[in-house]
KOLKOL-949460 format. One line per 3 residues: number of its first residue (from 1); for each residue x, y, z negated of N, C-alpha, C. Coordinates in steps of 0.02 Angstrom, whole numbers. Last residue first. Layout:
REM KOLKOL-949460
NUM = X:Y:Z:X:Y:Z:X:Y:Z  ... $
***
This chain:
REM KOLKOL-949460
244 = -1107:-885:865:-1047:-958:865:-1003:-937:938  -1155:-789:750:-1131:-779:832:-1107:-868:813  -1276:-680:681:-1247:-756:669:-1229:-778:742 $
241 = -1328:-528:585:-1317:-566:647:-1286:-658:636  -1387:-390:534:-1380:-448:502:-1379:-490:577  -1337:-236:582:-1385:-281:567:-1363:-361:558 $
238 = -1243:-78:536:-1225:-166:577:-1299:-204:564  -1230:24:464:-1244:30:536:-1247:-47:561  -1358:29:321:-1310:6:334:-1323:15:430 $
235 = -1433:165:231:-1429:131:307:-1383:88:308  -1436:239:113:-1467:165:122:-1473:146:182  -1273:322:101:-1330:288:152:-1366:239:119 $
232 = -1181:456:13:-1214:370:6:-1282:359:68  -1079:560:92:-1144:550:45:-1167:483:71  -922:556:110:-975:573:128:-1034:550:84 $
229 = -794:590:60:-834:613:45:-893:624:68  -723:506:222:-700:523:162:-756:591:114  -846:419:308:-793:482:326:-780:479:230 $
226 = -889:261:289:-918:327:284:-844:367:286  -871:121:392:-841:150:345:-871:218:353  -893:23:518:-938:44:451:-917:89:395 $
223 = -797:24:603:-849:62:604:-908:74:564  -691:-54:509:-687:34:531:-748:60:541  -746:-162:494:-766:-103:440:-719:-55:455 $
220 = -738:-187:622:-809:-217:586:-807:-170:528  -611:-218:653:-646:-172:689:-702:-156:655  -549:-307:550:-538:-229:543:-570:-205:590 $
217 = -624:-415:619:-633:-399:518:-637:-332:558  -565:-426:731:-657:-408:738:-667:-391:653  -446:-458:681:-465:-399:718:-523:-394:720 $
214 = -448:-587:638:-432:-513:601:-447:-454:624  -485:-674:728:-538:-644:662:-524:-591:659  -370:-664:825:-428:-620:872:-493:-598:797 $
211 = -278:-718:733:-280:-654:745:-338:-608:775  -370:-841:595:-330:-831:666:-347:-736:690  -349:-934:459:-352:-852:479:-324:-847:571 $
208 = -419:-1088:395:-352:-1052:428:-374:-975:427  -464:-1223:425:-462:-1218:375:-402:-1134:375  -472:-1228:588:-473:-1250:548:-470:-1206:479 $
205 = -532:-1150:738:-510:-1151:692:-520:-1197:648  -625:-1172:861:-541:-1206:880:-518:-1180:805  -702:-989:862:-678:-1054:874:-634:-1084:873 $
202 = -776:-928:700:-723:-918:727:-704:-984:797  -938:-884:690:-917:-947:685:-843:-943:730  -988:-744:572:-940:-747:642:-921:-842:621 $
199 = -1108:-647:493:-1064:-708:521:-1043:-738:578  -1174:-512:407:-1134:-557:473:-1090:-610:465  -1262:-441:277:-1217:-484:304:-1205:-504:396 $
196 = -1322:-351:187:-1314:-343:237:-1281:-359:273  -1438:-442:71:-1354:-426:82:-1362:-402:135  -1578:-481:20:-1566:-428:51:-1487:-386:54 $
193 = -1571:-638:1:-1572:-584:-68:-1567:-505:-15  -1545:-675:123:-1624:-690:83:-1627:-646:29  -1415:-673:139:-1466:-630:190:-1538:-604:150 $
190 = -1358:-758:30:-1347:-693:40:-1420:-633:71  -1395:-868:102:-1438:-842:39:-1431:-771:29  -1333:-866:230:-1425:-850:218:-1453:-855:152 $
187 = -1192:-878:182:-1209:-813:210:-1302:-798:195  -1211:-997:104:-1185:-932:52:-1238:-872:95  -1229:-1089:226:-1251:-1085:158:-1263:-1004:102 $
184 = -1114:-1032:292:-1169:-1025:329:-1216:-1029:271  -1001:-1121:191:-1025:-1031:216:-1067:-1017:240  -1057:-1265:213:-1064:-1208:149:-1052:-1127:140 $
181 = -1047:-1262:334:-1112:-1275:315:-1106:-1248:221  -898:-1266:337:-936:-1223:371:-1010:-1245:338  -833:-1337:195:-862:-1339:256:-881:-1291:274 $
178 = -666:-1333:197:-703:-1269:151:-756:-1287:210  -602:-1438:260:-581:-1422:196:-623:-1399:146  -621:-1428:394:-641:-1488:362:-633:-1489:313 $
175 = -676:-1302:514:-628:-1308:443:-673:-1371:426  -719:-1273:651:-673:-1342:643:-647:-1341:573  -728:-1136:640:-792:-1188:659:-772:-1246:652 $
172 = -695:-1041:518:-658:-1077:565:-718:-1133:588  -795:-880:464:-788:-963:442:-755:-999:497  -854:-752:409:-821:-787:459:-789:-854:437 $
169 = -901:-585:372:-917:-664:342:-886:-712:402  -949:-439:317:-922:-492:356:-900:-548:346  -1065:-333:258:-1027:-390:233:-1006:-424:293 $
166 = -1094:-158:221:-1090:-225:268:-1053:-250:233  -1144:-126:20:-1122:-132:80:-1084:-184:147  -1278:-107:-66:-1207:-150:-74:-1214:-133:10 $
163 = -1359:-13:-90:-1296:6:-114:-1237:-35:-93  -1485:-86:-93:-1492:-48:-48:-1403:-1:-38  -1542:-200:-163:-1467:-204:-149:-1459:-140:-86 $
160 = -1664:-232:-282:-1636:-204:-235:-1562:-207:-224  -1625:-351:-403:-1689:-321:-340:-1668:-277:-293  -1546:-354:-514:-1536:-314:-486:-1599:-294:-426 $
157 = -1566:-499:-536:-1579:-474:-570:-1582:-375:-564  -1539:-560:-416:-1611:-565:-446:-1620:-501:-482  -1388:-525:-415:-1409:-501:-372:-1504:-501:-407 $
154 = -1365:-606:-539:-1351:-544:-535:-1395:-513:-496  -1392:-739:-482:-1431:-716:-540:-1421:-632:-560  -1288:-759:-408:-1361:-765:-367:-1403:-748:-431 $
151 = -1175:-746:-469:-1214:-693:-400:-1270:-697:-408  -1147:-865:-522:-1168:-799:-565:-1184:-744:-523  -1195:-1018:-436:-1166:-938:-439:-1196:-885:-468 $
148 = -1250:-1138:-420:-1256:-1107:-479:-1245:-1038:-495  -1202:-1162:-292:-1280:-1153:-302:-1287:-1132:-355  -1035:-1087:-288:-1074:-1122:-293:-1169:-1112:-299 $
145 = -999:-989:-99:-1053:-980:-178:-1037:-1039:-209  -856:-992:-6:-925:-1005:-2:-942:-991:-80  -770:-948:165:-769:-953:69:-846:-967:76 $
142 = -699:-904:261:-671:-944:248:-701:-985:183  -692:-739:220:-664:-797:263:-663:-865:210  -777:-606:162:-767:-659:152:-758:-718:217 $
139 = -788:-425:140:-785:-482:162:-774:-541:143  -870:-264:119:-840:-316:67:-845:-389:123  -851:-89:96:-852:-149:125:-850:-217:101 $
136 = -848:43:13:-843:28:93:-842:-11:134  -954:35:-103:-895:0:-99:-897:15:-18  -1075:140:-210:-1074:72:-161:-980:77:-135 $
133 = -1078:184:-360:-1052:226:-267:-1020:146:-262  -1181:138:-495:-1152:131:-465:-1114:176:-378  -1282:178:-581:-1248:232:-540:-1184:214:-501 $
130 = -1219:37:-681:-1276:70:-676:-1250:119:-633  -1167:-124:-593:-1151:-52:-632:-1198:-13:-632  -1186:-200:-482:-1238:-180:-530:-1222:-150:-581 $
127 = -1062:-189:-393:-1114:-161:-377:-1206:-127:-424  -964:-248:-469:-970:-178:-449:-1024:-147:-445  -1024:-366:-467:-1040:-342:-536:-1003:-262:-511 $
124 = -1025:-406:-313:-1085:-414:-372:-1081:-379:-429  -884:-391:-289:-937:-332:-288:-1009:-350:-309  -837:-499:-376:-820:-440:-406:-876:-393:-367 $
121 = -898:-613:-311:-891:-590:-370:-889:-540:-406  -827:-595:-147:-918:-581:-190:-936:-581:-251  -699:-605:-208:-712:-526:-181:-788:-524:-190 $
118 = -707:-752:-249:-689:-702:-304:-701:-614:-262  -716:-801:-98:-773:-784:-154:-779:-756:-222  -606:-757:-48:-647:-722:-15:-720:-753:-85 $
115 = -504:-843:-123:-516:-734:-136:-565:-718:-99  -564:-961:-75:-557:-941:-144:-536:-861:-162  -562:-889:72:-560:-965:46:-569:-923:-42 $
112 = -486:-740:54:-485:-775:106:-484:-878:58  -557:-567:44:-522:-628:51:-532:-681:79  -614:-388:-3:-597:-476:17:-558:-509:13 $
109 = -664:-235:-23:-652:-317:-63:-671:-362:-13  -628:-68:1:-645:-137:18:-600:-174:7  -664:114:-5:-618:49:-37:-663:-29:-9 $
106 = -725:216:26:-654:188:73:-615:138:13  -809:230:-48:-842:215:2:-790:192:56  -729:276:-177:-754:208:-173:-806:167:-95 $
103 = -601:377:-146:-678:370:-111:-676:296:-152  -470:389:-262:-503:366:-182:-576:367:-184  -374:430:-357:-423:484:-329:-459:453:-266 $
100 = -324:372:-439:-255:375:-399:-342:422:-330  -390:340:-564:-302:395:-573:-298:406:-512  -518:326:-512:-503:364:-579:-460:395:-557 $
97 = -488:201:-389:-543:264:-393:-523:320:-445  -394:142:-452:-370:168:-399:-430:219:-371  -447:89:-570:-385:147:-556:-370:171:-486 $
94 = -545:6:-539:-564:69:-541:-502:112:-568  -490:-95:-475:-535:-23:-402:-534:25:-452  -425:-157:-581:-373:-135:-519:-422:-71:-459 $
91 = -547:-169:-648:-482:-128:-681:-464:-106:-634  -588:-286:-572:-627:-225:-576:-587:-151:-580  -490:-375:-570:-492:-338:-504:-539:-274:-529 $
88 = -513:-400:-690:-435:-380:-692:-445:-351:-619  -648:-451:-696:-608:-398:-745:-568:-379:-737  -618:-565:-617:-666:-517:-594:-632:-437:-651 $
85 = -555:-649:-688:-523:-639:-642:-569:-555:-590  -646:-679:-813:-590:-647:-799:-519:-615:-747  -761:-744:-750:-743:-676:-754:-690:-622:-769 $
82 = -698:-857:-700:-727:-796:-645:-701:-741:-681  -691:-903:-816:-639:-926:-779:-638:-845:-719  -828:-928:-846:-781:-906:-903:-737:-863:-859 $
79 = -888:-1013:-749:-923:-911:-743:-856:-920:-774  -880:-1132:-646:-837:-1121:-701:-841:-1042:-704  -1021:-1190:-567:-1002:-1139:-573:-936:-1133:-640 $
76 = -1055:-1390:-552:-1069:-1303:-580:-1006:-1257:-568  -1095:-1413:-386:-1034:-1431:-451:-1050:-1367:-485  -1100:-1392:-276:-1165:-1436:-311:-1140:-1444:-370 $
73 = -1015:-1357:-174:-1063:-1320:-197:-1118:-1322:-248  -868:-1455:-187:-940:-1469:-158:-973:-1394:-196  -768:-1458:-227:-778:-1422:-204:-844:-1389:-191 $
70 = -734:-1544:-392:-735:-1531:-331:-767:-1480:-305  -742:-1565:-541:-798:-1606:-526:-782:-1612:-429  -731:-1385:-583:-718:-1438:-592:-778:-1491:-570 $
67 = -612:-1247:-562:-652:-1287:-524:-658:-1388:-554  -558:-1083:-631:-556:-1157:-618:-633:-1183:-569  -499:-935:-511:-563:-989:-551:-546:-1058:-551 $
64 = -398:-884:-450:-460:-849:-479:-484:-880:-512  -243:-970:-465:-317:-1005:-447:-354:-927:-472  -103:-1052:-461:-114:-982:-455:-191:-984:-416 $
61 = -95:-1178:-613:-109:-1127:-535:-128:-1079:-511  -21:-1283:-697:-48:-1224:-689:-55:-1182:-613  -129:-1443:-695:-72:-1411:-675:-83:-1327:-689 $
58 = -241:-1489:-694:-239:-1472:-751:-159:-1434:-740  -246:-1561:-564:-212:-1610:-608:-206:-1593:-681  -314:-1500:-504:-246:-1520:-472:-225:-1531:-535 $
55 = -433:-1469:-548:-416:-1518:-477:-355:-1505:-444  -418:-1398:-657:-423:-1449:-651:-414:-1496:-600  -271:-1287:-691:-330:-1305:-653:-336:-1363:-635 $
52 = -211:-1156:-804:-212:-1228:-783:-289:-1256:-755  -168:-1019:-709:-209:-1056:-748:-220:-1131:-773  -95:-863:-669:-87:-940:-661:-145:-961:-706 $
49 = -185:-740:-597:-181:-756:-654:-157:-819:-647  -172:-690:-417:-210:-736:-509:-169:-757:-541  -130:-537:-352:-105:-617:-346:-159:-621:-428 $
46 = -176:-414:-222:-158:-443:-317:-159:-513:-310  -120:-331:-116:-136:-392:-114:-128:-437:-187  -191:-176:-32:-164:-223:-89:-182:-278:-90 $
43 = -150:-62:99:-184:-122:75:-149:-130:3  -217:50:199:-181:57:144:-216:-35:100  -216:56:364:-257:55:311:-200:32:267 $
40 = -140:86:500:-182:125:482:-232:115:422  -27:-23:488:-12:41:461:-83:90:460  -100:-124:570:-99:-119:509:-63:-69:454 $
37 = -88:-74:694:-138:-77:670:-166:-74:582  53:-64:708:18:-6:717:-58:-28:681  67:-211:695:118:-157:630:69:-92:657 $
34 = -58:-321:731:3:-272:732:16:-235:706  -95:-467:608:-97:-393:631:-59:-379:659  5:-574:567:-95:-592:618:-113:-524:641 $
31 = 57:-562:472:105:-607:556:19:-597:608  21:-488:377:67:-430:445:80:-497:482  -67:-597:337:-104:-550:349:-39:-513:412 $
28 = 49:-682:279:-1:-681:314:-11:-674:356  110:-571:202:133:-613:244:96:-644:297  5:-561:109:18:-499:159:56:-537:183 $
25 = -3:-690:19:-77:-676:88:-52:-613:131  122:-705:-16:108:-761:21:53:-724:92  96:-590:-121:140:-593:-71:133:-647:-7 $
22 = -14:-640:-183:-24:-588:-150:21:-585:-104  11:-820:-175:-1:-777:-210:-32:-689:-149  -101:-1004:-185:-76:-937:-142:-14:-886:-193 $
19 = -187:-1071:-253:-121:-1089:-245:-77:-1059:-208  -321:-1001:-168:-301:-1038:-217:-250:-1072:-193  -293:-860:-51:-315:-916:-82:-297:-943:-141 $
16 = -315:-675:-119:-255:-735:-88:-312:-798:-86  -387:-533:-72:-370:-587:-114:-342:-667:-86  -350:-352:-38:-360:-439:-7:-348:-491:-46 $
13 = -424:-221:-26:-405:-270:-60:-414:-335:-46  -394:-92:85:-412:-166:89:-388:-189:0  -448:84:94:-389:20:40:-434:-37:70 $
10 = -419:209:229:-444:172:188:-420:104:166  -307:346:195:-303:286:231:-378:254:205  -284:454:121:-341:453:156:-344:405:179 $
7 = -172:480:-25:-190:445:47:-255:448:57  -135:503:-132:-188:567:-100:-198:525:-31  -47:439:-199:-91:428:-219:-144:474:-200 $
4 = 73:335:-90:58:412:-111:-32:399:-134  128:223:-42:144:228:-130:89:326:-153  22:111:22:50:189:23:55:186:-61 $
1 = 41:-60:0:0:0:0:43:62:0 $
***
């Protein structure tokens, strides 16, 4: 990220996978961008908390959240685990909103597999802050809810979502790891709670990030992004779509 704390750039926050770190995901991230492209946004890439995690053995890992029982969506929810990983990203927007002076309408949460559902985490409970200033964006590759998800009771509990902002959503059509039928899953509950979501079925991908994604990401919330001080929309510009 720009070390200067008046930047106008707008902030990516990108969350790593599980067993990842931050460094690992901007590595990444600059082999899949061009250096011009990716000099026009100001990024961060916070790494987790190690943890000892169950499906790997209780080992310690660089995990947002334990996980236990497997992947499957049908496995409860480990909230404890979440939320502390949610707390420490909250901290991290809201210094950089407080001390370091940014728009919250030029800040955006994602990631990728396990950071892309710790980013719906955190703007769930961004978002139901009381007086909340909606977020400039929020994505997810690659990632999915459990059915138990402390979202899906947030969001209820909240009723309107006229604040949360586009969501991009993209899934490798060939991942055998993180099924596609469990993002597609996430995305139409999402839809059903009134998210303002998209989903992109990436082709010939696996379990992965390919360059032509990245680019429809960063095209996708350039053009959704409000000018620096602009006043809150209940418009979102993108409509809710599903491409293969």
């Amino acid at each position: 990220m720009s070390s200067s704390a008046a930047s106008k750039k707008p902030l990516i926050i990108f969350c790593h996978g599980s067993g990842d770190t931050g460094a690992g995901a901007q590595a990444w991230i600059e082999s899949l961008v061009p250096p011009q492209v990716y000099r026009q946004w100001d990024w961060i890439f916070p790494t987790a908390q190690p943890i000892p995690y169950k499906l790997n053995g209780g080992m310690v890992t660089s995990v947002w959240y334990d996980r236990v029982g497997g992947f499957d969506p049908k496995y409860p929810e480990q909230t404890d685990s979440i939320e502390r990983s949610t707390d420490r990203l909250l901290a991290l927007m809201d210094d950089q909103i407080q001390t370091k002076g940014r728009d919250p309408r030029r800040v955006i949460i994602g990631g990728f597999s396990m950071g892309g559902a710790i980013a719906y985490q955190t703007a769930a409970r961004w978002h139901v802050r009381p007086n909340a200033v909606p977020l400039g964006g929020v994505f997810g590759l690659s990632c999915y809810l459990n059915h138990d998800s402390k979202v899906w009771s947030i969001l209820e509990e909240q009723q309107q979502h006229k604040s949360w902002p586009p969501t991009f959503i993209a899934h490798g059509a060939i991942d055998d790891f993180i099924l596609v039928k469990w993002g597609r899953a996430t995305h139409e509950r999402l839809v059903q709670m009134g998210i303002p979501a998209s989903f992109r079925l990436v082709p010939d991908t696996h379990h992965d990030m390919a360059p032509a994604e990245i680019a429809e990401l960063l095209e996708f919330l350039d053009h959704n992004l409000q000018e620096e001080g602009a006043e809150a929309s209940n418009d979102c510009k993108t409509k809710t779509s599903s491409t293969s």
